[in-house]
N, C-alpha and C positions, 0 to 999 in steps of 0.2 A: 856337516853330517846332519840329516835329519833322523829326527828322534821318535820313534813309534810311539802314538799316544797308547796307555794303560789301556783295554778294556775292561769296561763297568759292567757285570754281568746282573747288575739290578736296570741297565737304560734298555735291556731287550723288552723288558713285559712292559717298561713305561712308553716305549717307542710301539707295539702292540695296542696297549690300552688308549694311545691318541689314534692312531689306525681307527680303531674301534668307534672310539668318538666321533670323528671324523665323519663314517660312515653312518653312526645312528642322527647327527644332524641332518646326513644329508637326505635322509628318509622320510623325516621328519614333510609330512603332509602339506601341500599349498593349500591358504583356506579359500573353499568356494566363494564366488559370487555372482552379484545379477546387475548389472547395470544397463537403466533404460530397458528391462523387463518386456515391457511392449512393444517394440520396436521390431522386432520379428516374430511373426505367426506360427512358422515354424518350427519355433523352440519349443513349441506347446500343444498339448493336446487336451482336445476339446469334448465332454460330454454333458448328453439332455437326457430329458425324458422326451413322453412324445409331442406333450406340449412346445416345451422351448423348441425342439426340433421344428414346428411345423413355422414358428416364430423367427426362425433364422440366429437362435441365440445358443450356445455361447458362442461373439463373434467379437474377432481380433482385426482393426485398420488404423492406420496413422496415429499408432501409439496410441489404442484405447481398447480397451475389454470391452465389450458390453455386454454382463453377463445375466443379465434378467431384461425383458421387453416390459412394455406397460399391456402386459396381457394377463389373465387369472393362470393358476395351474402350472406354473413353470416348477421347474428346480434343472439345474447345473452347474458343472465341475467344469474347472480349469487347472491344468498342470503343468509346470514349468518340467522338461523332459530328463534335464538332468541333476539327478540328487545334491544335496547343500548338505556340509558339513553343521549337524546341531550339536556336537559334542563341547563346545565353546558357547559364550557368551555369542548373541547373533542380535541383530538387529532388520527388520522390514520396514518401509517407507512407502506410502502410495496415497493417493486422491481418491476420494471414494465421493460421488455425487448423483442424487435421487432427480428423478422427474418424470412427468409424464401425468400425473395425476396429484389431487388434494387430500389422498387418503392413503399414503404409502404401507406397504407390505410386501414381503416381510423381512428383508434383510439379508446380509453375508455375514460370509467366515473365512476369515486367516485361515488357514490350516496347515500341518506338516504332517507328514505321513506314511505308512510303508505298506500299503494294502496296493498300490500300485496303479498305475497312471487313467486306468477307466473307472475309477472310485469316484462314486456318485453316491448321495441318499435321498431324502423325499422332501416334498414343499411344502409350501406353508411356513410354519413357524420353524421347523425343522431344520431349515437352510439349505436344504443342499448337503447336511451332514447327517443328520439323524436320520433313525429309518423309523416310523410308525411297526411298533410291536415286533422288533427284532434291531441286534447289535448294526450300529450304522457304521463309518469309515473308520478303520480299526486297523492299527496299531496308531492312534492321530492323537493329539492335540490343538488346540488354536482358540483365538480369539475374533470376537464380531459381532456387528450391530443387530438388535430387533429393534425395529424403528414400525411396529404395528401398536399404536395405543401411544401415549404423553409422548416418549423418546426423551432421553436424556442418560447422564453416565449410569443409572442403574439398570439403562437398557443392553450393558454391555454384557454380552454371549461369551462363556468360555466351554469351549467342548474338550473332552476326555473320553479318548474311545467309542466316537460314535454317538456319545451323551452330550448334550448342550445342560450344564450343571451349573447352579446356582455355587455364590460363593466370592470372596474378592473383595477388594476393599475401593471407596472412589479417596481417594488418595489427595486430591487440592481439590475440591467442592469443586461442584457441578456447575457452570453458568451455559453449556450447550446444552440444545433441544435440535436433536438429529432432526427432527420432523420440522419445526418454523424456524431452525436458523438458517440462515442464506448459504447454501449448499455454494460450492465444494466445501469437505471437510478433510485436511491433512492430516494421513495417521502414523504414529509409531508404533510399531509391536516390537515387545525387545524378550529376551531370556538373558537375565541377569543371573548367570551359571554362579559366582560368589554366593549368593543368598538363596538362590534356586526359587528365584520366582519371575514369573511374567507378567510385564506391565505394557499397558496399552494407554497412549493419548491419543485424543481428536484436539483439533483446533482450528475453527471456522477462517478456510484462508483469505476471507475479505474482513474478519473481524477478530482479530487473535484474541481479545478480549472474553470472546466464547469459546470454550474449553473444556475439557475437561481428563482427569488422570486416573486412571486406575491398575490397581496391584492383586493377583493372584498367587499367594502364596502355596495351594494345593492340595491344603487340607480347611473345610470350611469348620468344621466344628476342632479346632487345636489352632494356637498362635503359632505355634513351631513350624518352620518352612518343610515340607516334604514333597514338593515335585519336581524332578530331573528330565531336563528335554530330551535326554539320549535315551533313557529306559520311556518316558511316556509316546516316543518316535518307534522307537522299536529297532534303534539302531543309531551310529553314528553319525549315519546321514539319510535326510528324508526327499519324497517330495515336495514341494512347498508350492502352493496356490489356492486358489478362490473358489468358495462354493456359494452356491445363493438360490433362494427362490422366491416367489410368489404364490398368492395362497385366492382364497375369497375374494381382495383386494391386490392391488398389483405396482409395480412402480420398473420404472427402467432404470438400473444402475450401472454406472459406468465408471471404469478405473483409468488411471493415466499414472504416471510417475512413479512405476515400481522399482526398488531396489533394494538387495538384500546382503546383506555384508555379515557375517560371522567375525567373530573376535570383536566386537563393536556394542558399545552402550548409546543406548540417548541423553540427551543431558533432561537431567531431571526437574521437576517444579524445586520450589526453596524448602517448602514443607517435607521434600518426600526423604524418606532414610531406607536403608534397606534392611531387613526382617533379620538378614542372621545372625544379630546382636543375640537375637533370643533365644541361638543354641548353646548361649553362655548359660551353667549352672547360679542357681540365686539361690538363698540359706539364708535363716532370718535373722536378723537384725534384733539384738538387743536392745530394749527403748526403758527410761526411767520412771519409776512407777508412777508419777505425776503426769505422766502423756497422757492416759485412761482415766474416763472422767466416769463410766458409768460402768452396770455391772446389767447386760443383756442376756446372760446363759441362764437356763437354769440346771445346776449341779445334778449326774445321778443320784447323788444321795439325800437329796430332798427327800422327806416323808411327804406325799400328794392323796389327795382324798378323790372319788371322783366327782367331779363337779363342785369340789372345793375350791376356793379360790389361791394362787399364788402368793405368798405371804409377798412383799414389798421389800422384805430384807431380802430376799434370794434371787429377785431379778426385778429390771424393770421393762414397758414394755418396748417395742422397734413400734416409729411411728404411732397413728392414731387409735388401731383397732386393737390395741391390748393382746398384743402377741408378743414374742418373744420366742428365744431360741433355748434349744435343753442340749445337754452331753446326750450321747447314745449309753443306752444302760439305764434310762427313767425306767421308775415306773409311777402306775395312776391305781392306787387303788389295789394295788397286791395282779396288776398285768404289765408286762414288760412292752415298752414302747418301742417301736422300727423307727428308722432313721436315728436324725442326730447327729450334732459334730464329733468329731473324734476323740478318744478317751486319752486316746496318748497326747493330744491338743496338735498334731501336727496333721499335715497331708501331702501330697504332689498333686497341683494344680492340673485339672482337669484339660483345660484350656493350654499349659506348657507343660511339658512335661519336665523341664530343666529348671521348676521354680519348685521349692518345697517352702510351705508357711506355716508357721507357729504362731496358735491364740493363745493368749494371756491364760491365767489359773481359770477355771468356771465357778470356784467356791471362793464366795465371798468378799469378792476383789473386782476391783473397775477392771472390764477387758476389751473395753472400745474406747476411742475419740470419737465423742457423737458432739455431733454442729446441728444447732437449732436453729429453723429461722422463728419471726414474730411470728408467723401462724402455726408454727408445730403442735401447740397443745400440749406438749410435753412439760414434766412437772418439774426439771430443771430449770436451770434459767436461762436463757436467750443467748447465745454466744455462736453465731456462724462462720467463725475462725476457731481454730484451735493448735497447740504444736505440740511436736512428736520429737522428744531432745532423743539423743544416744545414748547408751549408758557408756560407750567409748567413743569419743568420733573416730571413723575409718574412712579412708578414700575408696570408692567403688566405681566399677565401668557401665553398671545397669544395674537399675533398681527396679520392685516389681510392688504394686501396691495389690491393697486384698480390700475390700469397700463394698458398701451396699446402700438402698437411700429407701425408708419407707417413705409414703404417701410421696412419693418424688416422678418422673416422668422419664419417656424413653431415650431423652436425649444427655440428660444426666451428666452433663461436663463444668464439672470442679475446676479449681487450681490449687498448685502446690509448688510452693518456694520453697527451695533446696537452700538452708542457710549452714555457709562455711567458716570452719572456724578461723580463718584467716578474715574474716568480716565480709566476705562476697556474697552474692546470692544468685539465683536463676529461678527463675516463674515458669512452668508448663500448666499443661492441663491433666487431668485425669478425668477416669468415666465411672461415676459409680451411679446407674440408673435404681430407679423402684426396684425393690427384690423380686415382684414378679415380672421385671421386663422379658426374661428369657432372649435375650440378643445374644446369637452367639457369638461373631465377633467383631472388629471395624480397628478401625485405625480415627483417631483424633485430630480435629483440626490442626495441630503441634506434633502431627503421623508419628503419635505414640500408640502402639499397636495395645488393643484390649480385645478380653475376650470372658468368657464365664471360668471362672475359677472352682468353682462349688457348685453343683447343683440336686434338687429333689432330698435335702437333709428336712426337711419339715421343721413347724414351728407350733408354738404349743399356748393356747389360747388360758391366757394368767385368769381371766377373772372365771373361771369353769374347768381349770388343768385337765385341757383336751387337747390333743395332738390335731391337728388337719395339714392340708397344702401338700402330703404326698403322694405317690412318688414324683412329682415334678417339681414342686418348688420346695423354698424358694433359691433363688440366686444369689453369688457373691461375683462378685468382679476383680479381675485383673488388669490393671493396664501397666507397661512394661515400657518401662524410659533408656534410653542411649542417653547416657552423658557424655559421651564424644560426639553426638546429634547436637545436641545441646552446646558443645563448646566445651565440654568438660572433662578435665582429665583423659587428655587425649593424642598423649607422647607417649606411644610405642607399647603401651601396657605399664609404664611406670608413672608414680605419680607427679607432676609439676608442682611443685610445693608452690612457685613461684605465681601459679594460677590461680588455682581453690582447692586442691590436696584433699583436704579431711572434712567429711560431711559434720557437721554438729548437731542438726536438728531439721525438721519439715515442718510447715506452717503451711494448715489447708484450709481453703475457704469453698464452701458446699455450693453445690450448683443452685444456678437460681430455680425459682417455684419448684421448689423443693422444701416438704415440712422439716424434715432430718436426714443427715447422712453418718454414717459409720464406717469408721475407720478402726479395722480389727489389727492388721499386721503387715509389716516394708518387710521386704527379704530383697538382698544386695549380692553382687560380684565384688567381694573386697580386692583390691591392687594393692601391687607392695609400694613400698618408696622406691624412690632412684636413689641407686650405690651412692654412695659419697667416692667423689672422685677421685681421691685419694686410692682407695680401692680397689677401686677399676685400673687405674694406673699402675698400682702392686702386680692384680691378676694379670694384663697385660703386658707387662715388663719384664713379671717371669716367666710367663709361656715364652716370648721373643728369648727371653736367656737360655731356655732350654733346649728350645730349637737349635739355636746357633752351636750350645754344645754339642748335642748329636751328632750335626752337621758336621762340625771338627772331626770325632772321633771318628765318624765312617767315613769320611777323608783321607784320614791317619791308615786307617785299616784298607784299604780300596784301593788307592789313590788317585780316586776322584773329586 
């Protein structure tokens, strides 16, 4: 006798809901691509102006573009016909090589885009993408060379809407020169969707040794990543090809080896990391009153005469020229001063907006580590080291420094040794240039991303108590460390005790030709510990127990 199984009137929605499944994987989008790009003329469509026209360019044969002649006056567009998925991570590949003349101009552009397949702009420097006094190919982004004048990675072109915009960081130092190094150059263009930025390399294919890396994050004046390929495309999918021109000067350029792959990274240089550490919030770090060696503020509540001088108890000066910094709320003689640091002593970094930094008290307490060198002139003594203890050690995922350097220079790169209390340590760099550098922002040879943290709070001259330097200077600095970059603390969000666990102290040492540097305030992303095991093995022991109960019961009840 066979026995009719129970029905389960809970496996109808479950037999449903995989249906469902089922059908939403199977919808689920093929990602585009392009392989050997040139290889058919076909696929593409081609536009000039009337120059290139009369030149025979943009032309496509035995796998090669040639999209500028060695003629003056060109500009032209190239279009691969059918739209590529940019809603993913994507990556391009091609050969990009000049000739024809000893004085090249002016370059190409990557491009992607939704203005549609006859988008053209004008020549010159423009590429092919801009337009002279009006919006040029729009809804677009891309990257590409101006190789008019030196050439090298800061000659790399990033367009936004029709705009060739400065901005972006070179990412492994420069050692190519688009213009004298021996052409062909092989490039990468990627949209690293994770971090939401686009990096571009060149690399001289007869001399890998010449190179170079560069990173666009999307906003030039903010360290925080904010461009998206899908919204700056104008859609999930664009078209993607080559624009270019010639100007006064001319060069013929020629492509081979195109190929475009979505869902796909390039491997990156050793130096490079990518930027979205730094949509981690940072909150400042409590330090022991012995890290602060000098007292640079001068308090609102100073009594100031005008053109009297700063008493020495109330502050001393930044660098050589007898200035120094005031709270907002001075005044000079019975008038109230503008600018100034903050009365609350905190702020939200200009430069991130996910780092908030706390200065020391302004009355009558050290509220920097200032590092002197021999020529500072400074009335302290000599010390171009100095360290920065915890007042608790804590394990963090990124740390964010706050720094300035008088009589110092624009390059301005420090180091600082992370010392832990397990007895480990790690050396990077930071950037704390002259406070009038005004840089807004870069990445560090150690591609710790920095950027202007503070700026135009003015500074107030001690020996005559006079405000100057506003509204634009002067500057504080940011630069923003991954310790998972670094090697550190870098299991899942918990901390490896077993590694380096808990920060203790920083030990900085000031950039060279540099008179002074200062270091006001670290602000940190604290991480917890890892469970003890025990624990974990409780939580999951009894969830599995509670499951298995249920289970019973509505077995019992069911008889399923």
């Amino acid at each position: 006798m066979v026995r009719s199984l129970p029905k389960c009137r809970h496996m109808a929605p479950m037999l449903g809901m995989a249906a469902l499944a089922a059908t939403a994987v199977a919808a689920v989008p093929v990602h585009a691509a392009i392989t050997n790009g040139f290889s058919n003329p076909g696929n593409w469509t081609f536009n000039s102006n009337s120059a290139s026209s009369t030149n025979g360019v943009p032309a496509m044969s035995g796998g090669d573009l040639t999209l500028t002649s060695a003629s003056i006056g060109e500009s032209s567009s190239a279009w691969y016909g059918t739209p590529q998925d940019v809603s993913d991570s994507w990556t391009a590949t091609f050969t990009w090589q000049w000739s024809g003349t000893t004085n090249p101009a002016d370059g190409f552009m990557f491009a992607l885009q939704n203005q549609g397949l006859t988008a053209i702009g004008g020549g010159g420097g423009y590429k092919g993408y801009q337009i002279s006094g009006s919006t040029g190919i729009t809804p677009s982004y891309g990257v590409g060379v101006e190789n008019f004048g030196t050439g090298n990675a800061n000659n790399v072109s990033v367009g936004l809407n029709g705009v060739i915009v400065t901005g972006g960081n070179d990412v492994a130092g420069s050692t190519l020169n688009v213009n004298t190094d021996t052409n062909p150059i092989n490039f990468t263009v990627s949209y690293i969707k994770p971090a939401n930025e686009l990096y571009v390399s060149g690399v001289d294919a007869t001399n890998s040794a010449n190179s170079f890396s560069y990173v666009y994050t999307g906003n030039s004046g903010n360290l925080a990543p904010s461009f998206n390929s899908q919204t700056q495309a104008g859609g999930s999918t664009a078209y993607v090809g080559f624009t270019g021109a010639t100007g006064g000067l001319n060069e013929e350029q020629d492509f081979t080896n195109f190929n475009f792959t979505t869902n796909a990274t390039p491997a990156m240089p050793a130096n490079y990391q990518s930027s979205a550490y730094l949509g981690t919030a940072r909150t400042p770090i409590a330090f022991t009153s012995g890290s602060f060696n000098q007292d640079v503020v001068v308090e609102n509540s100073a009594t100031l005469t005008t053109n009297g001088a700063v008493p020495t108890s109330v502050a001393t000066p930044v660098g050589l020229n007898s200035n120094a910094l005031y709270e907002s709320g001075l005044s000079i003689g019975g008038t109230l001063q503008s600018g100034g640091l903050p009365v609350s002593h905190q702020f939200v970094s200009q430069g991130d907006a996910n780092t908030t930094f706390q200065f020391q008290k302004y009355t009558n307490t050290n509220n920097v580590l200032r590092l002197t060198s021999a020529n500072s002139g400074a009335a302290d003594p000599t010390s171009p080291s100095g360290t920065m203890t915890l007042a608790t050690p804590t394990a963090f995922s990124t740390l964010a420094i706050l720094a300035l350097s008088g009589n110092g220079n624009p390059t301005g790169m420090g180091t600082v040794t992370l010392n832990f209390a397990n007895g480990k340590s790690v050396t990077t760099d930071f950037y704390a240039p002259d406070w009038f550098t005004n840089i807004i922002n870069g990445v560090t040879p150690d591609g710790n991303y920095y950027g202007v943290a503070l700026s135009g709070y003015g500074r107030i001259y001690l020996a005559g108590s006079s405000v100057n330097a506003l509204p634009t200077f002067p500057d504080m600095y940011e630069t923003a460390l991954n310790l998972s970059h670094l090697g550190i603390n870098s299991t899942g969000g918990y901390v490896d005790a077993s590694s380096y666990g808990a920060l203790d102290s920083l030990t900085f040492n000031m950039p060279s030709n540099t008179g002074e540097t200062n270091i006001f305030a670290v602000s940190g992303s604290a991480i917890a510990a890892t469970p003890e095991p025990s624990s974990v093995g409780l939580l999951v022991g009894g969830a599995l127990a509670s499951v298995m109960l249920l289970r019973r019961r509505t077995s019992a009840r069911t008889g399923c």
